[in-house]
C-alpha positions in Angstrom: 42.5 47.5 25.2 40.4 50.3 26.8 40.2 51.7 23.3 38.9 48.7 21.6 36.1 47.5 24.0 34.8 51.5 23.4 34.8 51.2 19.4 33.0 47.8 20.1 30.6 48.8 22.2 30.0 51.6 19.6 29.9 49.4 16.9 27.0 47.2 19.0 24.8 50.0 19.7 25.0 51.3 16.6 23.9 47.9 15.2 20.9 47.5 17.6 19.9 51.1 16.3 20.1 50.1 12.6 18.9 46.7 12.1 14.9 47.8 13.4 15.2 50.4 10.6 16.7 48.8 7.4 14.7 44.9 8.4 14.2 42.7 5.0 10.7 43.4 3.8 9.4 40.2 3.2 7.4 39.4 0.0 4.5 39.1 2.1 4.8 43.2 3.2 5.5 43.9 -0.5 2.3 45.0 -2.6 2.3 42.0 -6.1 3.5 43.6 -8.9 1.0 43.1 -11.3 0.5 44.2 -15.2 -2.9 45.1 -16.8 -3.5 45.6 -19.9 -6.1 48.2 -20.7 -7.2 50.4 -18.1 -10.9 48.9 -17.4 -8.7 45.9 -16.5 -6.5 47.6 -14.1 -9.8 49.2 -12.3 -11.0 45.9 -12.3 -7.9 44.0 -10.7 -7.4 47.4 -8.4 -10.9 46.5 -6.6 -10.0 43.1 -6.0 -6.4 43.7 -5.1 -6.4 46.9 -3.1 -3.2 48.0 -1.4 -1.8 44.7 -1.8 -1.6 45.2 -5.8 1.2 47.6 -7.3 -0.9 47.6 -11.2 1.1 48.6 -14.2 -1.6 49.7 -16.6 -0.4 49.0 -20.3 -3.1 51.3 -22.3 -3.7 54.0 -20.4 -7.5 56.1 -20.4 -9.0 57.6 -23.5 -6.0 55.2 -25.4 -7.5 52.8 -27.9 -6.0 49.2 -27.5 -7.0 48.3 -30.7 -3.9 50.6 -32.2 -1.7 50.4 -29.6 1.9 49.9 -29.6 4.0 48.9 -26.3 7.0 51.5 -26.3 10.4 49.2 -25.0 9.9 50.3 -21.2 6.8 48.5 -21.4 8.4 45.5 -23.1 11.1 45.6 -20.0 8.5 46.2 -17.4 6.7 42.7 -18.0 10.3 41.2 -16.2 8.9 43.0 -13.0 5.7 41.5 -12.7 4.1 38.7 -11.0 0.8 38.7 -13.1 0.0 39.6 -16.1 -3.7 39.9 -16.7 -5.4 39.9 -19.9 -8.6 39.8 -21.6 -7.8 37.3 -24.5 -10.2 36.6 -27.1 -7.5 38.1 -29.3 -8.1 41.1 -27.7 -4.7 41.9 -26.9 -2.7 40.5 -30.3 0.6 42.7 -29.2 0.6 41.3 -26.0 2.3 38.0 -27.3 4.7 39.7 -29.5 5.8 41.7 -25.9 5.9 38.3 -24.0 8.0 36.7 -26.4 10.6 40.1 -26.4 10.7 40.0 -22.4 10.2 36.6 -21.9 9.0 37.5 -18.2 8.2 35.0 -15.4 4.8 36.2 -14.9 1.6 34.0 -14.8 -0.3 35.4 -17.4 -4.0 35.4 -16.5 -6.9 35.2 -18.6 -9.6 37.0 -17.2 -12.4 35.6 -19.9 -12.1 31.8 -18.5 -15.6 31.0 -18.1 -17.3 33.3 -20.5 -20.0 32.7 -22.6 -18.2 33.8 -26.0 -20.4 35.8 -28.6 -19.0 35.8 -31.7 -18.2 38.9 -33.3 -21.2 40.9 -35.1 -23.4 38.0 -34.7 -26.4 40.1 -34.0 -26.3 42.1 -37.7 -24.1 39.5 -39.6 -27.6 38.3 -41.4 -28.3 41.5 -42.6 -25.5 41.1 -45.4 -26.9 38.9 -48.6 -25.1 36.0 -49.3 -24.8 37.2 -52.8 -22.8 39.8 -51.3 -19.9 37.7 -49.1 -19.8 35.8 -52.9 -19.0 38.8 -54.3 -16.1 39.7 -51.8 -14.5 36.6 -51.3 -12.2 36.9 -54.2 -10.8 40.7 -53.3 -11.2 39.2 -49.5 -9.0 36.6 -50.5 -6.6 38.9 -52.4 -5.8 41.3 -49.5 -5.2 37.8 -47.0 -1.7 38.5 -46.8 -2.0 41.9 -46.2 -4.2 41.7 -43.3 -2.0 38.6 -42.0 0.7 41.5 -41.3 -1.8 43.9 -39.3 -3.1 40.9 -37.2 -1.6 43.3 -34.1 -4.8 45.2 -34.6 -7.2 43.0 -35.5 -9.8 40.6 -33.4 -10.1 37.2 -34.3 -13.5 35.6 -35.2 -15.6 36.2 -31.5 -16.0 39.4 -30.1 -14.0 40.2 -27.0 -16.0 43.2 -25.5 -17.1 41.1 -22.3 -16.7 43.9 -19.8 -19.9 45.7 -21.3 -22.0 43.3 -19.5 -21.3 43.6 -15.6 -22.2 39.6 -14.7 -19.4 39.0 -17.1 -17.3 40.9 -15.1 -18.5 38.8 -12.1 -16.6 36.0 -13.5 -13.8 38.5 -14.6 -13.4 39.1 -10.7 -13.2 35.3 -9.5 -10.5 34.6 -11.9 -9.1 37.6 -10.8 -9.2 36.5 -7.0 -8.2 32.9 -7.3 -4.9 34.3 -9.0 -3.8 37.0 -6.1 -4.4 34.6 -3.5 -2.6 32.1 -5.5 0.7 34.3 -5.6 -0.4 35.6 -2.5 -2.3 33.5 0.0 -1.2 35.6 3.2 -4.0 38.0 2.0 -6.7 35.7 0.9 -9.2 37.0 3.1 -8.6 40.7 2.1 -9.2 39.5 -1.2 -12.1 37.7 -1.0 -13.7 39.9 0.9 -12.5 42.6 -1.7 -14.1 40.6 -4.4 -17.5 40.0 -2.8 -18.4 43.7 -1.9 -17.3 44.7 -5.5 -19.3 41.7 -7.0 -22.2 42.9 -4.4 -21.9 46.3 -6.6 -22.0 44.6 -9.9 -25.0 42.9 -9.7 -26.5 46.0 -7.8 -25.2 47.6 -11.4 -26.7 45.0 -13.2 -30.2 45.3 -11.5 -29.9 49.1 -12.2 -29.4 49.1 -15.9 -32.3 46.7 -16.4 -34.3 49.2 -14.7 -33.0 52.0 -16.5 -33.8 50.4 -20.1 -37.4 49.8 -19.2 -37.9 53.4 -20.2 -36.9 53.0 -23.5 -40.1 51.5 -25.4 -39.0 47.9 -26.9 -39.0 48.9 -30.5 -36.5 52.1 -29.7 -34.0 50.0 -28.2 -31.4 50.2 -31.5 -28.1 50.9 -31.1 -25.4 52.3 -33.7 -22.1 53.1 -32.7 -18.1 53.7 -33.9 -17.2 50.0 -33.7 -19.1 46.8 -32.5 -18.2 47.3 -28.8 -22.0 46.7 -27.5 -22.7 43.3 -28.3 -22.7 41.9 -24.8 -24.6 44.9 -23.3 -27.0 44.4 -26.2 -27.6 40.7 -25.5 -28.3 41.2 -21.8 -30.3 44.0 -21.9 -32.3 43.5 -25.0 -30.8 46.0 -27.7 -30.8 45.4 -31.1 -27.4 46.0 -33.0 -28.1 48.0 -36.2 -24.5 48.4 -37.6 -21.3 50.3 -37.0 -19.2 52.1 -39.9 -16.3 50.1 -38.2 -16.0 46.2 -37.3 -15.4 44.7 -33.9 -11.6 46.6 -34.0 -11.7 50.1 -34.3 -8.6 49.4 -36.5 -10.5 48.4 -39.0 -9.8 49.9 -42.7 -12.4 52.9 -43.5 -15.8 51.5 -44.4 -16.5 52.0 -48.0 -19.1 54.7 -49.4 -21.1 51.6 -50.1 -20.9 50.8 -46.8 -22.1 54.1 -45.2 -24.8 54.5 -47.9 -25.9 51.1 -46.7 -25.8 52.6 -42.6 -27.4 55.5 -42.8 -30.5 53.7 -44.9 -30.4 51.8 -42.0 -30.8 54.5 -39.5 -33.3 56.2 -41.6 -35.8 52.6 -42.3 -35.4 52.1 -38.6 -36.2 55.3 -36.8 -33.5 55.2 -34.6 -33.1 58.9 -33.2 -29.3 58.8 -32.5 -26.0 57.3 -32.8 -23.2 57.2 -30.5 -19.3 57.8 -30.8 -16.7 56.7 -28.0 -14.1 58.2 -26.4 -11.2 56.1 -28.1 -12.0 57.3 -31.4 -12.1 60.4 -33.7 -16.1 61.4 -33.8 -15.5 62.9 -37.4 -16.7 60.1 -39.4 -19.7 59.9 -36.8 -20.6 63.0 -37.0 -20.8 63.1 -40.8 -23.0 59.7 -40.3 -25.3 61.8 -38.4 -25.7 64.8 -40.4 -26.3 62.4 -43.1 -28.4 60.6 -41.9 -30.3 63.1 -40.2 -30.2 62.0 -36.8 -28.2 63.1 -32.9 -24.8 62.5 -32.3 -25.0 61.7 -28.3 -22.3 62.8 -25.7 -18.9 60.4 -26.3 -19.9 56.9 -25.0 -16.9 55.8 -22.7 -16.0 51.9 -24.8 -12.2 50.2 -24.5 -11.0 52.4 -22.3 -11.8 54.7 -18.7 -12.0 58.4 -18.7 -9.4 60.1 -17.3 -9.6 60.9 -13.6 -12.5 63.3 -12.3 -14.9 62.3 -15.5 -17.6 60.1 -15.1 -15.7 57.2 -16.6 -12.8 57.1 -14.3 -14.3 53.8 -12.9 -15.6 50.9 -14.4 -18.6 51.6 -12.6 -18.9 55.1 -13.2 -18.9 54.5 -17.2 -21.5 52.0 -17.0 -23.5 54.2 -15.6 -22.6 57.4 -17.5 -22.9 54.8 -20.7 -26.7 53.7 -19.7 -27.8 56.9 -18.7 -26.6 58.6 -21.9 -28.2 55.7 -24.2 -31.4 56.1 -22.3 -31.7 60.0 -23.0 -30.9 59.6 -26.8 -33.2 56.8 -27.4 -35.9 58.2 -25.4 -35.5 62.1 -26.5 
């Protein structure tokens, strides 16, 4: 008897020792498991969030989310996620053919709701002659079905580059904060008040940039670039668009020697000093614009993706600013 009431006692201490160190975490002690897919996204979402957000980031910095393709892991690691935030716009056409492989409980979150929708090259659309889209329609029409298999990479008719305009990303941030403190409402006040001193900085952004394009005289303010990633930015800050060798996706086919013969005439009529490349793309064919055309190739504009960490685009902040300042020297060199 003397035996057992020892191992008992044993076993009870040994208890009141354990349980304090193996407790159930509760799901309010757990950060939300989130996904994001494109790495200004997850910067995004990480200011609002904070330590309370563990963010899966789908395409990574310096990767091009036109082109990209979700490897199986990613495909499995949607089942692990209470959120899955999105652009949309057809921004992200794999992301469907993902949800439908993993078929994951995640709310999927459109960050655009509320966006004032451009559509896509609607500021240099005019500049093509009717005449011309006649003359296309019928090899247009002949390569449908083609391009109906390579929808993964293509936008749809509106342009979904909303984040190049920092009051968009205003409204990117409350749709951001109404869906953590839906999943989460034991943190609602962490991130609200996570979401107004980040939206304090936006507009502080916003303020900045209009200041910083004043220098530029109004007829220099032309902008030429990889693909037609600017539009917002150009609509808010007054820019004019004057073409890109590549359409809204930078998985677009190679522009045609017509095409480019047609750009750089542009260039050249219009003065406009230099052109830009980004850091999701190959600068060979902009490089050969510019020698051709006679103008600068500016430093690597940072587009649909961050920098990677320790360049000045590891933020979304920091590449709006690295993006202004570098538009400003070229156009006013």
């Amino acid at each position: 008897m003397k035996r057992i009431g020892l191992a008992l006692f044993l076993a009870a201490m040994a208890v009141s020792f354990t349980l304090p160190q193996t407790r159930n975490v509760s799901a309010q002690d757990e950060p939300v498991r989130v996904v994001a897919t494109f790495s200004i996204l997850a910067d995004i979402v990480d200011q609002v969030g904070g330590d309370h957000v563990d963010i899966t980031t789908l395409v990574t910095p310096n990767m091009d989310a036109h082109s990209f393709e979700p490897s199986p892991d990613q495909i499995v690691g949607l089942t692990d996620a209470s959120l899955i935030f999105e652009i949309g716009i057809d921004f992200e056409p794999w992301l469907e053919r993902m949800v439908d492989a993993a078929r994951p409980d995640a709310d999927r979150v459109v960050v655009s709701e509320g966006v004032a929708v451009r559509s896509a090259g609607e500021d240099h659309d005019d500049a093509h002659d009717e005449d011309d889209h006649d003359e296309n329609e019928h090899e247009e029409e002949q390569h449908e079905e083609e391009e109906h298999d390579d929808d993964d990479h293509h936008h749809g008719p509106n342009d979904p580059h909303i984040w190049t305009n920092p009051l968009n990303v205003v409204i990117m941030v409350e749709n951001i904060t109404a869906a953590l403190v839906a999943v989460d409402p034991a943190h609602q006040a962490d991130y609200e008040a996570n979401a107004a001193a980040y939206t304090g900085e936006l507009e502080a952004l916003d303020q900045w940039i209009v200041e910083q394009v004043e220098t530029i005289p109004p007829d220099a303010r032309k902008l030429v670039t990889s693909h037609d990633t600017f539009g917002y930015f150009a609509d808010r800050y007054g820019f004019e668009i004057i073409g890109t060798p590549l359409g809204t996706s930078t998985a677009a086919s190679d522009p045609s020697a017509a095409d480019i013969a047609e750009l750089i005439e542009a260039i050249k009529s219009t003065g406009v000093p230099a052109i830009f490349t980004e850091n999701v793309i190959n600068p060979d064919l902009m490089e050969q614009l510019a020698e051709n055309a006679g103008v600068e190739l500016a430093p690597s504009l940072y587009t649909d993706a961050l920098g990677e960490p320790g360049t000045p685009g590891d933020s979304y902040l920091g590449l709006m600013r690295f993006n202004t300042e570098t538009i400003v020297a070229a156009l006013t060199s």
